[in-house]
N, C-alpha and C positions, 0 to 999 in steps of 0.2 A: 760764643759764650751763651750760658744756658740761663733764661728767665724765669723763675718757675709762674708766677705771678705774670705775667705776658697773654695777654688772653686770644691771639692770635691761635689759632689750630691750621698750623701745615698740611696734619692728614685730612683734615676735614676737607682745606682750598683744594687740595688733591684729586679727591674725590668729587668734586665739585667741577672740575677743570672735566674729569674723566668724562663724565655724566654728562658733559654739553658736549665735547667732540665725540663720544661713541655713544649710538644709541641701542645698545646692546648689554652696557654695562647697569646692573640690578639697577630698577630707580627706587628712590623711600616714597612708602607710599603717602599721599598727602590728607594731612589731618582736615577734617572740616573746620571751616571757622565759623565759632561760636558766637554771641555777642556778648557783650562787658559788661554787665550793672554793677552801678553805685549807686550812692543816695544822696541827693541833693536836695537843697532848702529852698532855692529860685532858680529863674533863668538864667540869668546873672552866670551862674557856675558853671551851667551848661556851657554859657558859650565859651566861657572862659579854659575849659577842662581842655588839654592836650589831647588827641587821640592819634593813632596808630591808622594809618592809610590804608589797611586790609581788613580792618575788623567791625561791626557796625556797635557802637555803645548803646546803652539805656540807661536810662536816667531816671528813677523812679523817686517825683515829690511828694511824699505822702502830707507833709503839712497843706498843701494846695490841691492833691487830689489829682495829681496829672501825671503822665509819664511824656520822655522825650526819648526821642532816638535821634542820633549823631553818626554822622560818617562824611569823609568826601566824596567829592559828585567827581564828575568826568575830569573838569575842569577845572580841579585841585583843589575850591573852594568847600567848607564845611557846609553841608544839608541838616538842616537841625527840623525834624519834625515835634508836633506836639500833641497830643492827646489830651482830652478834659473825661475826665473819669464821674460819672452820673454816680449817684447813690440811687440805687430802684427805689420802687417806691413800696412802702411796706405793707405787705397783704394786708387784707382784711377778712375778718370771719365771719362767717356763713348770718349771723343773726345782724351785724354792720351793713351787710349788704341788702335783708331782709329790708332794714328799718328805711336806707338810703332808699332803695325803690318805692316803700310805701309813703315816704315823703314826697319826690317825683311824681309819685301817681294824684295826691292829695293835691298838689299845685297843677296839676293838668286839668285836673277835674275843676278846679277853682276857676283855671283860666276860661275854659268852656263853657260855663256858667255865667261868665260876664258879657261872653260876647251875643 
């Protein structure tokens, strides 16, 4: 009896079967894996999120300013790293810096006068 709706593939195990006893039969070449992002609000999710044993996830919290990355370790257990993401620090123009030295210089001078 025919399934259409059956999501087994005959030809596919076939082919699959062929590919491990003859190593002469074409192999598919293999795709690189990628890694996953989503967006997440906390840790909380992170650890909570399902993931897939081949693939490494990201996790990018933009309300907290962090990213994580998620994958299993050797030892079947989930590795969750974290990252804290800095804001630089915001240049300054040429006449800010001017003025900051000439202040520094002003309290140097001061201090060496007292002693």
């Amino acid at each position: 009896m025919y399934y259409p709706n059956y999501p087994y593939d005959y030809q596919q195990k076939a082919a699959d079967i062929s590919r491990a006893f003859n190593p002469n039969y074409p192999q598919m070449p293999m795709q690189p894996l990628q890694p996953i992002c989503n967006n997440v609000t906390s840790f909380d999710e992170v650890r909570s999120y399902r993931i897939d044993p081949m693939n490494t996830y990201v996790f990018l919290d933009t309300f907290n300013n962090k990213i994580y990355t998620k994958k299993l370790g050797a030892n079947g257990a989930s590795e969750i790293q974290a990252y804290a993401l800095d804001n630089p620090p915001t240049p300054i123009t040429s006449e800010e810096k001017i003025a900051l030295l000439e202040k520094r210089l002003m309290e140097l001078e001061s201090r060496g006068q007292h002693e």
